[in-house]
N, C-alpha and C positions, 0 to 999 in steps of 0.2 A: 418254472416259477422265477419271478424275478430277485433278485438279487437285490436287495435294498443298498447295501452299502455302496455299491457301486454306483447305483442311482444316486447315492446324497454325496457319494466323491465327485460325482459328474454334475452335480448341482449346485457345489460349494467351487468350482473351477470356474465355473459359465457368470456364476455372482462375480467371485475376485475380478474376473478379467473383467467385465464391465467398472466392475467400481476402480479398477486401475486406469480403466482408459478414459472413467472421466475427468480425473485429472491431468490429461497428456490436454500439451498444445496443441494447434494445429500448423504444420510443420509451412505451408503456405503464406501464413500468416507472420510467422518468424521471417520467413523471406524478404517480403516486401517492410517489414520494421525496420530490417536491417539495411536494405538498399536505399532507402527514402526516407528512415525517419517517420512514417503516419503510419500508423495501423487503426483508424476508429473501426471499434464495434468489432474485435478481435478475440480471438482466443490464445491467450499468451499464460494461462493457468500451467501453473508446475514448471517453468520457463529457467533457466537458470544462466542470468546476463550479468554474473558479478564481474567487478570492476572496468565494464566498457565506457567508451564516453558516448553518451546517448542522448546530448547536449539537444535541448528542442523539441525534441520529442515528443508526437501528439497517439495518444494512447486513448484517446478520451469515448466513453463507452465500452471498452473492453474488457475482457474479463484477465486479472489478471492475481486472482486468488492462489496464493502457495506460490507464487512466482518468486524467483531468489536474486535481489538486484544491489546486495551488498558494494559496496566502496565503490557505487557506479558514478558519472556524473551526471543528473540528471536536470540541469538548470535548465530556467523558462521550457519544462515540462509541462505537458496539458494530460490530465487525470481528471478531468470531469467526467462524473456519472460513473465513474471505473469501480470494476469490484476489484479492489485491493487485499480483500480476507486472508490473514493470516501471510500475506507478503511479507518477505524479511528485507528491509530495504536499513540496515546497520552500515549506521559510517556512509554512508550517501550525500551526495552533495545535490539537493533539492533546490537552491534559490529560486525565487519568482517564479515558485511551479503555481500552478492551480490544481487543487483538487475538491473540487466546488462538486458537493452533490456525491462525494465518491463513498465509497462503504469500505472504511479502514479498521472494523473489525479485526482484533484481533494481532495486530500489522504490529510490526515491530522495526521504529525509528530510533534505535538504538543512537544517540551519538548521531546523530543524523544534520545535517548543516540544514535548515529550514527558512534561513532566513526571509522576508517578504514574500514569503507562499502563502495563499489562500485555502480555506479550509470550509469555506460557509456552506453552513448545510449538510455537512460530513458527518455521516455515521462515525464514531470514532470511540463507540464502545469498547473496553479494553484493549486499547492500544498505548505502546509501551513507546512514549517518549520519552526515558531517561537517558539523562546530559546529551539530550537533542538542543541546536540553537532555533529559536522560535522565534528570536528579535524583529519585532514590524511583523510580525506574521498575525493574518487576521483569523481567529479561530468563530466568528461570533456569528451565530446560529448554530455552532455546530450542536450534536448529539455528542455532548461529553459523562460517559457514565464511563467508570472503574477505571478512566485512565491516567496510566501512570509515568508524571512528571518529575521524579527524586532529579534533580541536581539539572531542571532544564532553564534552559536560558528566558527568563521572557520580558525581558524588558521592551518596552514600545510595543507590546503584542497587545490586540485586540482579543479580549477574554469570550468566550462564548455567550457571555450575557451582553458584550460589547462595551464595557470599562477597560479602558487602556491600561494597561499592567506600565506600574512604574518602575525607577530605577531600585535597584534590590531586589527585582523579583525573580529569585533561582528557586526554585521545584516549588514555590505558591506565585500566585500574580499577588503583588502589593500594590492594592487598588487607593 
């Protein structure tokens, strides 16, 4: 007779380990970002790059959801088309990134330097930009539902509807 418990301890193991490893990067992948800087069309998910300087960086396409790239610097970064979901990128120095098209669900831009990075088109459902700086950054087309701006900088920033946020505008655009 079989044993059932065994059977659903041996069934709830075979699950875990799958659902664990589809979070893993691919270690390949990691390599070549790191030697050269381009990883398009990567798997960089569950990734943990905090505070490198990753200056340039083209990522674009990649997936890089649950990735952890706190107090990195990530200037003139290319995040097009990137799954960003639930990336913790706090305290990040972003300038003149693009993430045109990227899906920042979730993403957490804590305090984030953002200045003149592009956003058009960006999924950016609940994403946490408080006392992110935004200034000149273009957000317009994006998908802005639930996110949250308390104390962020956006002056000169291009609003999602594409009204330029004026001078005073910290955690509203004053249009």
């Amino acid at each position: 007779m079989i044993n059932y418990r065994i059977l659903l301890i041996f069934l709830i193991v075979f699950m875990l380990q799958g659902f664990i490893n589809s979070f893993a990067y691919n270690k390949q992948d990691v390599r070549k970002l790191l030697s050269t800087g381009v990883c398009q069309s990567c798997d960089l998910s569950g990734l943990d790059l905090s505070e490198r300087n990753l200056k340039g960086l083209d990522v674009s396409k990649s997936n890089l959801s649950d990735a952890i790239l706190r107090k990195c610097n990530l200037n003139e970064g290319n995040f097009q088309s990137s799954n960003l979901t639930r990336a913790k990128l706090e305290n990040a120095t972003i300038e003149n990134a693009s993430f045109d098209g990227a899906n920042l669900s979730w993403a957490r831009f804590d305090l984030a330097k953002l200045k003149n990075s592009r956003f058009f088109k960006a999924n950016m459902k609940e994403t946490n930009l408080s006392g992110a700086d935004l200034r000149n950054a273009s957000l317009k087309g994006s998908i802005f539902i639930g996110v949250r701006i308390n104390l962020t900088y956006l002056k000169d920033a291009i609003w999602h509807d594409g009204i330029k946020c004026k001078i005073g505008s910290i955690g509203k655009c004053v249009k």
